[in-house]
C-alpha positions in Angstrom: -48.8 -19.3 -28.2 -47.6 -16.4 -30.4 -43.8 -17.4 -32.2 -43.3 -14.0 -31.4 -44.3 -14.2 -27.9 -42.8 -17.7 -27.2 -39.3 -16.5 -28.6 -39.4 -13.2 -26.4 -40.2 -15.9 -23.3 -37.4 -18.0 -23.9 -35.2 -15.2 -24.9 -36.0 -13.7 -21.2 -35.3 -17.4 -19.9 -31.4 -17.7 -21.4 -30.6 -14.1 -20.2 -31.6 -14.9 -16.8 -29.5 -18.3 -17.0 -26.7 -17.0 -18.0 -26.8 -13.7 -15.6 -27.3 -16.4 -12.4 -23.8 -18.5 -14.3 -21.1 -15.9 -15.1 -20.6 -13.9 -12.0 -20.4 -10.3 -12.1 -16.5 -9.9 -11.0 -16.3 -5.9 -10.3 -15.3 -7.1 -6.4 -11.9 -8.2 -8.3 -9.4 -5.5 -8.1 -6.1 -5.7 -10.3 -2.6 -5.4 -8.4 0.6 -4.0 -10.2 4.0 -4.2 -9.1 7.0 -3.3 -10.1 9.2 -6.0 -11.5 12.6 -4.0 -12.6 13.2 -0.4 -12.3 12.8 2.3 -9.0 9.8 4.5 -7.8 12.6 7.3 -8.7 15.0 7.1 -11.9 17.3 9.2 -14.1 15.8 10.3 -17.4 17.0 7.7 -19.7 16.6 4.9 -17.7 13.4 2.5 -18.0 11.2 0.7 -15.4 8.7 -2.7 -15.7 5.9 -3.4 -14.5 3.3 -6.5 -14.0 -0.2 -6.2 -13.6 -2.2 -9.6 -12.1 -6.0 -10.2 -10.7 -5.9 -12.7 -7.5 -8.5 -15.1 -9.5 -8.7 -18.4 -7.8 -10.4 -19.9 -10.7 -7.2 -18.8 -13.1 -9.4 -17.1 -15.3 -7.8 -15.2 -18.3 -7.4 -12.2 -18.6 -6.0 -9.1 -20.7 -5.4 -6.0 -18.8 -5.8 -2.1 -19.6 -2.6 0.1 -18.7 -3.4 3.8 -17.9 -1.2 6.6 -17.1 -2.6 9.6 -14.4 -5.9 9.9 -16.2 -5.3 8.6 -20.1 -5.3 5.0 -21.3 -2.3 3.7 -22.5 -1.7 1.9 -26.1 -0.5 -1.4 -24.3 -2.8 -4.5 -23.3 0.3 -6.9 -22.3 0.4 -8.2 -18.6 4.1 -6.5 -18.6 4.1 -2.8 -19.1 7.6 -1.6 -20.1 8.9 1.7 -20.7 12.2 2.4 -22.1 13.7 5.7 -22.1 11.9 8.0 -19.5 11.8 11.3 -19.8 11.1 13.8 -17.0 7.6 14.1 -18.5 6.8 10.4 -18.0 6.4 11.1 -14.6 2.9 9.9 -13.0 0.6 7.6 -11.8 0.4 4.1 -13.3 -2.5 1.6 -12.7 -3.9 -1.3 -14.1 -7.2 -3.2 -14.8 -8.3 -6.8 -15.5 -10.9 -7.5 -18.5 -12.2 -10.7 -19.1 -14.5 -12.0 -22.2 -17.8 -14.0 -21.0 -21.6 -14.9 -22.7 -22.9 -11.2 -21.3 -19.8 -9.2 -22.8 -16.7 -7.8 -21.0 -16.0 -7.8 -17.5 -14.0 -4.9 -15.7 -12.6 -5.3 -12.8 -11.6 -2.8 -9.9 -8.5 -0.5 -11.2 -5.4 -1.5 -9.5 -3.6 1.3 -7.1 -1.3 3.2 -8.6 2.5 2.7 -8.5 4.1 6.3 -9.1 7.1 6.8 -11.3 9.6 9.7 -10.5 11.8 10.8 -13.4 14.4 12.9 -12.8 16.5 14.9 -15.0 19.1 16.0 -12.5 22.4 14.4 -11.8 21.3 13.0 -8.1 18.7 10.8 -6.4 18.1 9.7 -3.4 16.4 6.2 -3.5 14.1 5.3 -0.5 11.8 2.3 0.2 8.0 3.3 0.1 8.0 2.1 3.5 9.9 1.2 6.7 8.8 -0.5 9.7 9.7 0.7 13.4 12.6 -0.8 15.1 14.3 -1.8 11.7 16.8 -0.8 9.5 16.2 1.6 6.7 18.3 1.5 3.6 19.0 5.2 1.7 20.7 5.6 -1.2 22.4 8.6 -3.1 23.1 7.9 -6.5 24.2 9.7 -8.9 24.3 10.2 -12.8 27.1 8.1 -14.2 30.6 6.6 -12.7 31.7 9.6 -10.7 34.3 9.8 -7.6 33.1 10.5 -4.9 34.7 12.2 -2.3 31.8 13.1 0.2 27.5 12.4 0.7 25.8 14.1 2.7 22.4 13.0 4.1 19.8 16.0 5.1 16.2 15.4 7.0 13.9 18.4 6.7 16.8 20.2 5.1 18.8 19.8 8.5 22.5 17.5 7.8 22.0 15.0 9.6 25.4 12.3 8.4 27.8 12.6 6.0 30.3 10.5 5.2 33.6 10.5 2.7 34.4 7.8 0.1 32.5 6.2 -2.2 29.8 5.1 -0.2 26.5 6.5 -1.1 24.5 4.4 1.6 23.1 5.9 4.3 21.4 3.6 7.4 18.6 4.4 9.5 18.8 1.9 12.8 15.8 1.4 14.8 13.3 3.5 13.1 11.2 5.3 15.0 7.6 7.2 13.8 10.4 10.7 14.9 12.4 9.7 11.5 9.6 10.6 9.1 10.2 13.7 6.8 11.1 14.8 3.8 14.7 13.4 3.4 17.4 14.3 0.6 21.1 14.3 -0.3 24.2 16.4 -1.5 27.0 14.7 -3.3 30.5 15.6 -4.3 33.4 15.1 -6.8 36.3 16.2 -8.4 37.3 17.0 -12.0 39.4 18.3 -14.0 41.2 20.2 -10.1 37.5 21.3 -9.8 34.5 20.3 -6.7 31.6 19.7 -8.2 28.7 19.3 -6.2 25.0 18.4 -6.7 21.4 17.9 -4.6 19.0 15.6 -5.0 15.1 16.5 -4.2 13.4 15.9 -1.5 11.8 12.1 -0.8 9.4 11.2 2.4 10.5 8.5 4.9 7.4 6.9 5.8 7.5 4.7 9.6 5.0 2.1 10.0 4.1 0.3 13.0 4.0 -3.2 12.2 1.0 -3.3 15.1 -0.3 0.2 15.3 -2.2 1.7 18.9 -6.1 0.1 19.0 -9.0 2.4 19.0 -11.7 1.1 20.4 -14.9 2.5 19.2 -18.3 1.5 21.0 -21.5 1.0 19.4 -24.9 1.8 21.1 -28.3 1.4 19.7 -30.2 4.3 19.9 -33.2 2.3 20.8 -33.3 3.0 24.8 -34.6 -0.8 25.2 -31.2 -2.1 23.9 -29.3 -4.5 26.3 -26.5 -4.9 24.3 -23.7 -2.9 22.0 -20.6 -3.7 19.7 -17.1 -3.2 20.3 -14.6 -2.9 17.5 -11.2 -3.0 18.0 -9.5 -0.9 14.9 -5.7 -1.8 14.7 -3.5 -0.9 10.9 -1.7 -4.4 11.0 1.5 -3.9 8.5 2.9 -7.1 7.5 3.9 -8.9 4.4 1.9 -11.9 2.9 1.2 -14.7 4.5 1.1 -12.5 7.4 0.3 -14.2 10.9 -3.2 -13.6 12.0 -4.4 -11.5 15.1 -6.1 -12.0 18.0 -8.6 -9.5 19.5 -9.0 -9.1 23.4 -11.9 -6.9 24.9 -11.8 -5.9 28.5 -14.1 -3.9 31.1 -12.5 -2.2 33.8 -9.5 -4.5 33.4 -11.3 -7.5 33.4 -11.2 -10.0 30.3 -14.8 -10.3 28.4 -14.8 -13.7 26.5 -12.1 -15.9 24.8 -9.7 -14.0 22.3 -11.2 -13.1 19.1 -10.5 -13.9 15.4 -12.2 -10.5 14.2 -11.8 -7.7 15.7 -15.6 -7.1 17.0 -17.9 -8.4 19.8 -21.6 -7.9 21.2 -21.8 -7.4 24.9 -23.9 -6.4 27.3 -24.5 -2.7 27.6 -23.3 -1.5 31.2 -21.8 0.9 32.3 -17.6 0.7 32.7 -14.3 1.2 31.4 -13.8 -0.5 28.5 -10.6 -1.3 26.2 -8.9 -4.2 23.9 -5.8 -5.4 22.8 -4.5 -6.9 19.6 -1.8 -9.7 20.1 -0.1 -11.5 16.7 1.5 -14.2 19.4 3.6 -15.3 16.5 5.5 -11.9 15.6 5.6 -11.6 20.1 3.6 -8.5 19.4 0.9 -6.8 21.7 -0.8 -3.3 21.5 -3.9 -1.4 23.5 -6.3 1.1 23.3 -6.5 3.8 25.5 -9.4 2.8 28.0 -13.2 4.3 26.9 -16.3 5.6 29.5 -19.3 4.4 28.8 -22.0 5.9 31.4 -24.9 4.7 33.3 
């Protein structure tokens, strides 16, 4: 054979080898958090944040910051920024690079944590989220040690509490999906025999259903010789990790098809009914359904 030839062959050969052992990893996506700091801060103040890829094999990695839509300078796991100013405001987000035979591997950019800086003199600090029937903490603050004398707590620029003293918490028992809106606060002090008085911008309350309302959406082949069809049950299931699992339940007119279901689809015959499901996390004691669905003769 050619030594020309023969070295292109096995030159082929390694390449394929070593594309069927290092596994392309772009189904990885990075995760940031936010380690110190708020979502919303004073100009001045600083914020950390950790960016990690869930890699059972403990591969290393370096990571790629980037702010809105430009790359940023540091390759740390820990992003730190000192000193914010108002124009520091954005989107931050992450990605996982990792060295191997065939060159760099990417993975998925993280989602992005957004940083508020503000340059005025009050904030009003809310959770990203809040779950339904639980407690909501808000907080006013404001720029240095001030007396306060009064807070006052507005929903869609409606006052909705207020309260004197020092306090600048504000608690919203048994949320409900009605106490979502833009929210934000008015505080007040005195100095030097004067009022002084200051708003913060708005911020959204978002309420989240731990179990939301199933829709059930039904599948038919368009084939007319079909005998059967799918049911999924789609259900937004809000829980922190390691979150108990949930059972699927599908029903035609009222009557319980099969045992209750690990995933949240089925095949069944395709008849004509009312059909319906429920999702159940026994653990949590919760349990939600669909509205019921026609499907005709």
């Amino acid at each position: 054979m050619d030594p020309t030839l023969f070295l292109l062959v096995i030159s082929t050969l390694v390449q394929q080898v070593l594309v069927e052992v290092v596994p392309h990893e772009t189904s990885f996506a990075a995760v940031v958090e936010m380690t110190s700091g708020a979502s919303r801060i004073f100009s001045g103040e600083g914020f950390q944040l950790r960016c990690s890829v869930p890699d059972e094999h403990n591969s290393k990695w370096t990571y790629m910051w980037f702010k809105d839509a430009d790359q940023l300078p540091q390759s740390g796991q820990k992003l730190n920024w000192w000193k914010a100013r108002v124009r520091d405001s954005g989107k931050f987000y992450c990605q996982g690079v990792r060295d191997t035979l065939v060159g760099k591997i990417h993975t998925l950019k993280s989602l992005p944590v957004e940083i508020n800086v503000d340059g005025g003199w009050a904030i009003l600090q809310v959770p990203n989220r809040g779950f339904v029937k639980e407690t909501l903490k808000l907080t006013c603050r404001i720029r240095g040690n001030l007396p306060l004398h009064e807070v006052i707590l507005y929903k869609d620029n409606v006052e909705i509490m207020k309260q004197e003293g020092r306090n600048p918490h504000f608690y919203l028992n048994n949320l409900t999906l009605e106490d979502q809106g833009m929210y934000s606060c008015r505080v007040s002090w005195d100095k030097d025999r004067r009022t002084h008085s200051v708003s913060s911008v708005d911020a959204p309350v978002q309420a989240l259903e731990h179990l939301s309302k199933p829709i059930l959406e039904i599948v038919v082949d368009n084939d007319p010789k079909a005998k059967t069809m799918k049911l999924v049950c789609h259900v937004q299931y809000n829980f922190p990790a390691p979150a108990p699992p949930v059972s699927y339940y599908f029903y035609k007119d009222g009557v319980k098809l099969g045992t209750a279901l690990s995933e949240n689809h089925t095949v069944v015959r395709q008849t004509p009914g009312q059909y319906s499901c429920k999702a159940r996390v026994a653990q949590l004691g919760l349990i939600t359904w669909s509205e019921p669905k026609a499907l005709g003769g």
